[in-house]
N, C-alpha and C positions, 0 to 999 in steps of 0.2 A: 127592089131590084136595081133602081138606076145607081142609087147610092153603092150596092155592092159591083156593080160594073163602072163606075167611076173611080174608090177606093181600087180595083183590081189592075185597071189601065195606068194609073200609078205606082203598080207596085209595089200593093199593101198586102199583108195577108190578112183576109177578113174571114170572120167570125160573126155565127148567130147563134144569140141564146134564145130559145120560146119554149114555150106551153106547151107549144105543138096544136092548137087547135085551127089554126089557119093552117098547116103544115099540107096537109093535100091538096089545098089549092094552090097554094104558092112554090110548091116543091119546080116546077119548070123553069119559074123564075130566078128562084135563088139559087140553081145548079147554075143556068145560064150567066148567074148575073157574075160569078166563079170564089162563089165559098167556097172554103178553105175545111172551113169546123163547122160542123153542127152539133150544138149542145141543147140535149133538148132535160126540160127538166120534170119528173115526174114523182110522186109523193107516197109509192107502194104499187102492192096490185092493184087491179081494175078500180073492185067493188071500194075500196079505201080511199085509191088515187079519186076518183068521181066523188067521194063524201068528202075529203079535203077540201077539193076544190068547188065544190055544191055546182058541179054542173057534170047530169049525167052523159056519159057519154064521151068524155072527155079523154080518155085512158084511150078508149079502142081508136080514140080521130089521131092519137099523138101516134100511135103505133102505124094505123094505115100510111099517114104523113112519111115516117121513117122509112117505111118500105117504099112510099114512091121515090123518096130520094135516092135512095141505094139502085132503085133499079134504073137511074138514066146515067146516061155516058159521063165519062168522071165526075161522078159525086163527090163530097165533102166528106172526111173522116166524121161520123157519126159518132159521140159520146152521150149518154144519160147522165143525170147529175139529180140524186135524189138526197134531201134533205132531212133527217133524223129527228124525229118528232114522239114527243110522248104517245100519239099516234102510230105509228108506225114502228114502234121497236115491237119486237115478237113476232115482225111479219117482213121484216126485209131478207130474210133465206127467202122466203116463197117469193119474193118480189125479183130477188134474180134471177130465180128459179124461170120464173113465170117470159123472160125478155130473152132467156136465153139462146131463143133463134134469131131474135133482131140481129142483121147485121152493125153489131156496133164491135169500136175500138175500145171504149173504156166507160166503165158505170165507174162513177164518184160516188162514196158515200159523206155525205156532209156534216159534221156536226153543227149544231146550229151557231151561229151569229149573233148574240142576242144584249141587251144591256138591261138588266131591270131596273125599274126603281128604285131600288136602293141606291144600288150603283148608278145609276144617275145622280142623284140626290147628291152622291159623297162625289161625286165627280165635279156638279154644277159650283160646290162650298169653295174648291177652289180654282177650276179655270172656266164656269160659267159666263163671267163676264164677256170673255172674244171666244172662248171655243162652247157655247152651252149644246150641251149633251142630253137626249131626250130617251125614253124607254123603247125600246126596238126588240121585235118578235117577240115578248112577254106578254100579249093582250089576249087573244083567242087562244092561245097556249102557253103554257111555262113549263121552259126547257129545265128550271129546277125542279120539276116533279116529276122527270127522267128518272123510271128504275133500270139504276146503273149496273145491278145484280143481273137483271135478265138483260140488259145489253151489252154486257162485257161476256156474257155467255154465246152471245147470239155473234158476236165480232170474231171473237174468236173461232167459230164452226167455222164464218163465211170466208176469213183469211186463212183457214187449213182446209179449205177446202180448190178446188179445180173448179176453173171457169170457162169459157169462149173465148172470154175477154177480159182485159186487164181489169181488176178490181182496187179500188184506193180508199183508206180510208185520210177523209184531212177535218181538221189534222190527225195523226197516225196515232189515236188513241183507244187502246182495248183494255186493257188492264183495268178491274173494276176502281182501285185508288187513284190513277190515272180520269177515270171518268168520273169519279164522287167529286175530286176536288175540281172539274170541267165544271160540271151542272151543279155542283152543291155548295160550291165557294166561289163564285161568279169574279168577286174581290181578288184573287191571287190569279198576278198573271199565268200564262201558260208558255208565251210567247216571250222575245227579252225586247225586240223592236221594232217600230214600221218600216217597212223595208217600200212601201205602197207610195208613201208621201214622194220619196228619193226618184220612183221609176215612173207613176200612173198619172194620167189627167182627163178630166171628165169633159165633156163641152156637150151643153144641152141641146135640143135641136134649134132652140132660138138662139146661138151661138152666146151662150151665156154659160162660163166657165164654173166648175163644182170641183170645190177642193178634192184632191184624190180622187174616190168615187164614191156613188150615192149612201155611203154608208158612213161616211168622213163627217167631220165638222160643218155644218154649213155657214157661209159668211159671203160679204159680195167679192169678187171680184176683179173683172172685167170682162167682155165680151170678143172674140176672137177678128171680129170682125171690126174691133176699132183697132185692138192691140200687134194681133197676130198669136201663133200659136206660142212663138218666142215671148212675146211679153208676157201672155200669161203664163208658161211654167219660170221664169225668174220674177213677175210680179212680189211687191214686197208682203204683200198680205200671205204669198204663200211660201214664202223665206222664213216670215216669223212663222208659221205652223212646224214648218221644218225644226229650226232653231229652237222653238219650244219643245221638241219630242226629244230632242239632242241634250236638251238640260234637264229635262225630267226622266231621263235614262234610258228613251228610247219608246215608251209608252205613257199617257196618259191614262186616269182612271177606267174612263168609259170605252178603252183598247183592248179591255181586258181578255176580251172573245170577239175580237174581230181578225179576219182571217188574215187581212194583212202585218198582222205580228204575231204569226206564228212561226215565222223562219226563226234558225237562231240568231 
């Protein structure tokens, strides 16, 4: 709360992403504190979102959370933002189905973020040395065992269909070839370049700077509180990240499915 009412008295527009499971206790606070967005993120209906996240009960606390928000004096635009999981295909109709009185702006459907091992592997061969690249969302799920038959089925109902609220899919991919070569060829990009590196900067809460964001290269360097925020986004360490994406045509290997290069 004090972070978003200091951010706010400056003149930021702030944003929260959560679970939602603190969301009813904190909702006073973070209207007060003058969020902007609320993005809450949730993994299906109830019974599914609860087994995703192995904690029952979870589903109905994000929902109560959303409805306290919305009911105090100017709230924050409320979006959902659910994540497409070998899980959860064949059940995201009933999933919007099911939120469709939440007062919200906009459900995001996500495709997933993922880098596997392979594509690790063939990434590490050659910029592991300063950018190494490690396996992400491929452990307790593999987004290539995505049946992209029954979800180029299921995408297509939910974008011809009428909603409350805006509906998105990102990136904007229904077409089952479209999705075989997403989840089933991990190796060809989808995307042509980062656009993330050019605009985005992380700083941890121990004011310890993260290339782009938690999904980037990690490497050290510097702390905002020796440099400032000016030093670290022209720092050299993140000039060469830059410059390396710029001669490798805009992506490196393990960029392959990350959402920051998916613009054109």
């Amino acid at each position: 709360g004090g972070a978003l009412a200091y951010a706010s008295s400056l003149g930021l527009y702030t944003t929260v992403t959560t679970n939602g499971l603190l969301l009813p206790k904190r909702a006073g606070e973070l209207v007060a504190g003058g969020c902007r967005g609320l993005f809450v993120s949730l993994d299906g209906p109830a019974a599914l979102h609860d087994q995703i996240r192995r904690h029952h009960g979870s589903f109905a606390r994000a929902v109560e959370g959303i409805k306290a928000v919305a009911a105090l004096p100017n709230p924050p635009e409320i979006s959902v933002f659910c994540t497409i999981s070998e899980y959860n295909v064949g059940h995201l109709r009933t999933f919007l189905e099911d939120i469709s009185d939440l007062p919200l702006k906009l459900v995001g459907l996500i495709h997933n973020n993922f880098v596997t091992p392979a594509l690790a592997n063939e990434h590490n061969a050659l910029y592991g040395q300063a950018y190494p690249a490690t396996a992400s969302n491929s452990f307790q799920s593999d987004p290539t065992s995505i049946d992209t038959v029954c979800l180029a089925q299921e995408l297509t109902d939910i974008k011809g269909s009428i909603w409350p609220f805006k509906v998105t899919i990102q990136p904007d991919l229904v077409s089952e070839p479209d999705l075989d070569i997403y989840y089933h060829h991990p190796s060809q990009f989808v995307g042509r370049r980062c656009h993330d590196a050019f605009r985005i900067l992380m700083v941890d809460a121990d004011g310890e700077s993260v290339p782009v964001h938690g999904r980037c290269y990690r490497f050290p360097i510097a702390n905002v509180r020796d440099v400032g925020l000016e030093g670290i986004w022209k720092h050299s360490s993140i000039e060469a990240l830059r410059e390396k994406l710029s001669e490798a045509g805009g992506l490196l290997p393990a960029c392959s499915r990350c959402c920051g290069g998916f613009g054109s």
